[in-house]
C-alpha positions as CSV (number, residue, x, y, z in Angstrom):
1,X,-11.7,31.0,22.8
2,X,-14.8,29.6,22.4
3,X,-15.0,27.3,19.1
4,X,-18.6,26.1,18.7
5,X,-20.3,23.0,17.0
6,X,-22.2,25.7,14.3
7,X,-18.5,26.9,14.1
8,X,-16.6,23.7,13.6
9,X,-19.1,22.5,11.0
10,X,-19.0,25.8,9.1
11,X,-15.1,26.1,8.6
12,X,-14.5,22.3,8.5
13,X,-13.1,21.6,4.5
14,X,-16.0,18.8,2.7
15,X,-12.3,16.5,2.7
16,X,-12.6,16.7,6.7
17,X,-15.6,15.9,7.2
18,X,-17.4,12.1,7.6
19,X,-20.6,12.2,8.7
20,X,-22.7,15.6,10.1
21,X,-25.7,16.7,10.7
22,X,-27.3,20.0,12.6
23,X,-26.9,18.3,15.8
24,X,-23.6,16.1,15.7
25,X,-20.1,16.1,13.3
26,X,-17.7,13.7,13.0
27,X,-14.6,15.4,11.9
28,X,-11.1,14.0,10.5
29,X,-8.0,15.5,11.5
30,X,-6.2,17.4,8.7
31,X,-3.2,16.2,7.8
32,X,0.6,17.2,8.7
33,X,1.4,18.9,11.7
34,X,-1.2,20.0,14.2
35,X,-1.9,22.1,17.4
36,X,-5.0,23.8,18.6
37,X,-4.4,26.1,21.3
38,X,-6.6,26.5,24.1
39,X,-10.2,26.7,23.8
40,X,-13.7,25.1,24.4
41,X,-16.7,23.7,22.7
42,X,-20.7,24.0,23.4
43,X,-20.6,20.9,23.0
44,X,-19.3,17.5,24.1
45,X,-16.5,16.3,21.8
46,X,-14.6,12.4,21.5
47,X,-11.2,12.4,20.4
48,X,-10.1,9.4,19.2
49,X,-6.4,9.3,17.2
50,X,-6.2,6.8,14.6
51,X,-1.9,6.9,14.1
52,X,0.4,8.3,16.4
53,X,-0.7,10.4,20.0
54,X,-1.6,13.4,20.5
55,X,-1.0,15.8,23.4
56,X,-4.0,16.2,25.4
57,X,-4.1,19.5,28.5
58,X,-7.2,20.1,30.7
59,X,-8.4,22.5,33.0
60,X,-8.3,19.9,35.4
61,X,-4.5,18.4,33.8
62,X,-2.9,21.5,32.2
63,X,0.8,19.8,32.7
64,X,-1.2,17.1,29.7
65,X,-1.2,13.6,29.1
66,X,-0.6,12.0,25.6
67,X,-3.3,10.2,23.7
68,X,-2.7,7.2,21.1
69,X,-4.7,4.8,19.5
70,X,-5.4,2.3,22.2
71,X,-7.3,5.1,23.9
72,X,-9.8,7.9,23.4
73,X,-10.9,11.3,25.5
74,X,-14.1,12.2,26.4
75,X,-14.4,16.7,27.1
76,X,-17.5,17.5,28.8
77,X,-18.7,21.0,27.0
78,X,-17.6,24.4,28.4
79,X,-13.9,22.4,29.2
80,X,-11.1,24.5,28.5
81,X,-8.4,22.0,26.6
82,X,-6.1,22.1,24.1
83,X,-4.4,19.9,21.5
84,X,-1.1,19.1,20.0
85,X,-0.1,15.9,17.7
86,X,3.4,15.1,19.2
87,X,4.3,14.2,14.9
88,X,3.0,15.4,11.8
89,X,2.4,11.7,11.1
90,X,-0.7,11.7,13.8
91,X,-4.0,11.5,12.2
92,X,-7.2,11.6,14.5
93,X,-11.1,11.3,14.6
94,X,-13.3,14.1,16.3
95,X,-16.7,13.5,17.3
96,X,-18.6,16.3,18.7
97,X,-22.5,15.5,20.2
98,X,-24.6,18.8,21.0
99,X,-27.0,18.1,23.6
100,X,-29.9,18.2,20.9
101,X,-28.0,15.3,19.7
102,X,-27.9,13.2,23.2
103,X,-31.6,14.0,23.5
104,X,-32.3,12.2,20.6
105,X,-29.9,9.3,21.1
106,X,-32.1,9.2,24.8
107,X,-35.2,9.3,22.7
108,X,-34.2,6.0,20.6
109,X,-31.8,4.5,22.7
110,X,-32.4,5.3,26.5
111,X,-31.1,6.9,29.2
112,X,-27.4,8.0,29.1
113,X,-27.5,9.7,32.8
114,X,-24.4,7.1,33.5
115,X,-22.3,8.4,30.7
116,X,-22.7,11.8,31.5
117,X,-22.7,11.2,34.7
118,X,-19.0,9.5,34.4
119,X,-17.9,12.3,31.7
120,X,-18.1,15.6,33.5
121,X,-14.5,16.4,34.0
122,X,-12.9,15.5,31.0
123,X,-11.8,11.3,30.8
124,X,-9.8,9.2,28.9
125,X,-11.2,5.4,28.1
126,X,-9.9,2.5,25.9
127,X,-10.2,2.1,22.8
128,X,-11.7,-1.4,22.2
129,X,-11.5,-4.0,19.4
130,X,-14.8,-3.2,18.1
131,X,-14.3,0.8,18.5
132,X,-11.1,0.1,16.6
133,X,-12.8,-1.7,13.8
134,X,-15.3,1.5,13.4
135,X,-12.7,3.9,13.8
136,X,-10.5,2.1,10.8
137,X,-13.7,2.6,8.7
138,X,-14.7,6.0,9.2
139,X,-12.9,7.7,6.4
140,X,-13.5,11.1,4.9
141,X,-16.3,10.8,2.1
142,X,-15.4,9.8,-1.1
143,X,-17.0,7.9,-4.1
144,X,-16.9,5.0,-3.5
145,X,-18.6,4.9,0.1
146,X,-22.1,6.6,0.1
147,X,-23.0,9.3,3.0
148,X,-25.3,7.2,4.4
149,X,-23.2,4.1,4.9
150,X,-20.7,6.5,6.9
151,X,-23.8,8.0,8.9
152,X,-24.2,4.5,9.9
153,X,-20.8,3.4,10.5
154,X,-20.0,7.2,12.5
155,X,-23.4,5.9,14.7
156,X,-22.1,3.0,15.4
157,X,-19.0,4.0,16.2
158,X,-20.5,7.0,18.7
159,X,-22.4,4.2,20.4
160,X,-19.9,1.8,21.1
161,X,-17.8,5.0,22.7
162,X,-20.8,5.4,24.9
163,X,-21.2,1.8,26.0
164,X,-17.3,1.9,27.0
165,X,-17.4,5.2,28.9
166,X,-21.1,3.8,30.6
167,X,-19.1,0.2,31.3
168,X,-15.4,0.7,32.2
169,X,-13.3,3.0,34.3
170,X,-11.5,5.6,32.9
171,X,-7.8,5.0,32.4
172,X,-4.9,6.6,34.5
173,X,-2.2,8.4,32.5
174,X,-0.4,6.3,29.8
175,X,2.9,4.8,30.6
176,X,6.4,5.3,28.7
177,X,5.5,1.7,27.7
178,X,2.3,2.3,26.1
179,X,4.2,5.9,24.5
180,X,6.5,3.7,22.8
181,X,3.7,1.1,21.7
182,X,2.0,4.3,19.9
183,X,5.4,5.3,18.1
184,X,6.1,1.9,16.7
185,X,2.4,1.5,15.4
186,X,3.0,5.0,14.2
187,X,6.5,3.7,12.5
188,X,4.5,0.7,10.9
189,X,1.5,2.6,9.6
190,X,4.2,5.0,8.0
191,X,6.3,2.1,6.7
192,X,3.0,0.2,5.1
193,X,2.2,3.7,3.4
194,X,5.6,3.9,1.8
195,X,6.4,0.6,1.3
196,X,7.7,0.8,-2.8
197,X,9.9,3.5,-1.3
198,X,13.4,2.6,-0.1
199,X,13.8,3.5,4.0
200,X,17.3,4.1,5.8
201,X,17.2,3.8,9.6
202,X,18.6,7.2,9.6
203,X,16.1,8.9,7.7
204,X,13.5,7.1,10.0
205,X,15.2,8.4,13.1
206,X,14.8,11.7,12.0
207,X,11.7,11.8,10.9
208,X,10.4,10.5,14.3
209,X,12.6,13.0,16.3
210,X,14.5,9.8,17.9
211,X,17.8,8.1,17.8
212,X,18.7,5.5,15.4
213,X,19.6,3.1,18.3
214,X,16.5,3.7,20.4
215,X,14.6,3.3,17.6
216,X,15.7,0.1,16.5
217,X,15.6,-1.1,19.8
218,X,11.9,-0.4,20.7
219,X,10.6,-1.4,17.2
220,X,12.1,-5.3,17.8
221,X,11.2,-5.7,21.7
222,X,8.0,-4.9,21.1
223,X,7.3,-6.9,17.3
224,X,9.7,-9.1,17.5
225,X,11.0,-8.0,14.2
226,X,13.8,-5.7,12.9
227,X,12.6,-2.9,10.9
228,X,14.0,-4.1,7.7
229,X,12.3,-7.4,8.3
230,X,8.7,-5.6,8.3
231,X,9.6,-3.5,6.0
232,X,9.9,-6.5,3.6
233,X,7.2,-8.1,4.9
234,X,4.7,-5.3,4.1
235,X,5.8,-5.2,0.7
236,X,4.9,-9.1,0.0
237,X,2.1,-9.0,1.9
238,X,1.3,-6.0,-0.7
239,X,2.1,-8.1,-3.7
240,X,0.3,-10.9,-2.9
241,X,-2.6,-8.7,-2.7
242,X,-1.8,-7.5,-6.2
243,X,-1.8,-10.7,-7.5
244,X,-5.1,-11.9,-6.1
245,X,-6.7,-9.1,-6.8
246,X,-5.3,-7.8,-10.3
247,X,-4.1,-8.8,-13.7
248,X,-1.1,-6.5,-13.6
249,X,2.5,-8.4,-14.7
250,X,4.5,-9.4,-12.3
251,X,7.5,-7.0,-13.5
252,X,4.8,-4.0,-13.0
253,X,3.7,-5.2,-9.5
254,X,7.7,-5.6,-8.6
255,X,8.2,-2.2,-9.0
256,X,5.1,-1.1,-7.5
257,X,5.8,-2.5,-4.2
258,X,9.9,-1.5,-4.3
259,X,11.6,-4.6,-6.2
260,X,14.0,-3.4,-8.6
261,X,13.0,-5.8,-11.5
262,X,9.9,-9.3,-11.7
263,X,12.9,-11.5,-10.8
264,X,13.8,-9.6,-7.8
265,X,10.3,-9.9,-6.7
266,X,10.6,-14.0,-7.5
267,X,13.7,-14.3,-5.8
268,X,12.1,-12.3,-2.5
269,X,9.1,-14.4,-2.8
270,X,11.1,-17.6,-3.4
271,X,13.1,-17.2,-0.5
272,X,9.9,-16.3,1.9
273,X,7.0,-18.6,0.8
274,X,8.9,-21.8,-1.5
275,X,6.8,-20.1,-4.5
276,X,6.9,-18.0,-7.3
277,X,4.8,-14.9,-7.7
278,X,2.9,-16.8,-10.6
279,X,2.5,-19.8,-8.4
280,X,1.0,-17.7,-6.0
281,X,-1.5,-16.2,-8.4
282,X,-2.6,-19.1,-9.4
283,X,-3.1,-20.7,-5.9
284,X,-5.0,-17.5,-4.4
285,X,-7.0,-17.2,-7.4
286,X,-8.2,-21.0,-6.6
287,X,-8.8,-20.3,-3.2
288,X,-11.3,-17.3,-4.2
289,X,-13.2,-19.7,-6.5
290,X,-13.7,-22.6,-3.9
C-alpha cells in the first residue's frame, strides 16, 4: 500500500503534527497502541522513537529489528516496511523529506550525495546527544510554542540526522542489552508521568508484559536503584520544582506529587536532603535571585 507524503499530511490530526510544509512533515506518533502494516512512501522518511522501541521490518529485514531511543531509521522512498510499537507506552517522531525538499536543503546547504548515497537500503544510525536534545523539544504545537520556533527546532533537528547518517556507520541490530536499556527508560518515563500516583511492582509487571522478578532485576543493574527508590526520587525532584517555581502550600504540592499530607512531604524531604520543604523554598528562591 502505497501511503504518500500529500497523503500523510492530509489525514494527519493538527494534534500530530509539528512542523510541515508542501515539501516535508514532521509527524508525532499518536498515542496508545500502534502498528502500521506494510506499506511504502514517495518519499524518504526518519523514524526516530522518543519512549519505548518500536518494531521495525524491511524488504531487505522482514524477520525486523527493534528500534528505541538511542537510535533512529533512515527508509529510502519506494521501501516496503512496516511498523509496530512493541507497548502502547512508545511514542515516536516521523520525519518524512520529499525530494523537492532535499533539493532545497542542497540549494542552502550543499550537496547531500553522501547521505543518500549511505541511505538507499533502509539504515539504522544513533541517536546522538544533540539529536536527543531536538528530539525532546519537538512537541506537537501548542500555545505556548509558536510554529515557527518548531520549524526551526524540526530543521535543526532534520540536519543533525543528516550529519550523523553523512558521518557514522550505520548500527548492527540492537542487542538484548540495549532492548532492556529501552524498557527501563520506558519504565522511568512512565513512572515520572505518574509520579502522585501510587505504583505496585505487580501492576508494573503487567503493564510492561514482564515478570515482577525480571523486572526488578533489570531496572537496579542497569540504574543502580530499586524502583521504589526512583519512584521517590521523581516525586522530590517534582516538588522541589514546585517550590522554586510556585507559590502553592506545601500541603497542596504534597498531594500533588503523592504525599499523603504537608508533613508527610517534610518528613520525605527531611529524611533525603536535612531540610524542610520551606527551607528549601527559601534557599532555591535565593539561588534564582543571585
Amino acid at each position: 500500500m502505497l501511503r504518500s507524503f500529500d497523503m500523510l499530511c492530509a489525514t494527519a490530526s493538527a494534534n500530530a503534527v509539528v512542523a510541515a510544509d508542501s515539501r516535508q512533515a514532521l509527524l508525532a506518533s499518536p498515542s496508545g497502541a500502534y502498528a502500521m502494516p506494510w506499506h511504502w512512501h514517495d518519499c524518504m522518511m526518519l523514524l526516530l522513537p522518543r519512549v519505548g522501541a518500536l518494531d521495525l521490518c524491511h524488504q531487505d529485514r522482514p524477520e525486523g529489528a527493534w528500534i528505541s531511543e538511542d537510535r533512529f531509521a533512515v527508509v529510502p522512498a519506494n521501501h516496503a516496511h512496516q511498523t509496530k510499537a512493541l507497548r502502547d507506552t512508545q511514542a515516536h517522531l516521523a520525519f518524512y523529506i520529499t525530494d523537492r525538499a532535499l533539493h532545497r536543503i542542497e540549494a542552502q546547504a550543499g550537496s547531500l550525495s553522501r547521505v543518500k548515497h549511505r541511505v538507499r537500503a533502509t539504515a539504522v544510525f544513533a541517536a546522538t546527544p544533540e539529536i536527543a536534545t531536538l528530539r525532546g523539544l519537538c512537541r506537537q504545537r501548542d500555545a505556548d510554542r509558536p510554529d515557527i520556533a518548531l520549524r526551526h527546532i524540526s530543521a535543526a533537528l532534520l540536519a543533525s540526522c543528516f550529519l550523523e547518517i553523512e558521518k557514522a556507520d550505520p548500527l548492527p541490530a540492537a542487542t538484548s542489552r540495549g532492548h532492556g536499556a529501552a524498557l527501563v527508560r520506558e519504565i522511568q518515563a512512565f513512572l515520572t508521568e505518574r509520579a502522585a500516583q501510587e505504583l505496585s511492582l505487580d501492576a508494573l509487571a503487567d503493564r510492561f508484559a514482564t515478570s515482577r522478578r525480571h523486572l526488578t532485576r533489570l531496572f537496579r543493574d542497569l540504574t543502580g536503584q530499586s524502583i521504589a527508590e526512583y519512584h521517590h526520587d521523581t516525586r522530590m525532584a517534582l516538588a522541589r520544582r514546585m517550590l522554586a517555581g510556585t507559590d502553592l502550600p506545601v500541603g497542596e504540592i504534597a498531594f500533588r506529587v503523592g504525599f499523603e499530607s504537608g508533613s508527610a512531604l517534610s518528613r520525605a524531604m527531611r529524611r533525603t536532603e536535612g531540610r524542610s520543604p520551606s527551607d528549601v523554598r527559601r534557599a532555591m528562591a535565593r539561588s534564582v535571585k543571585n
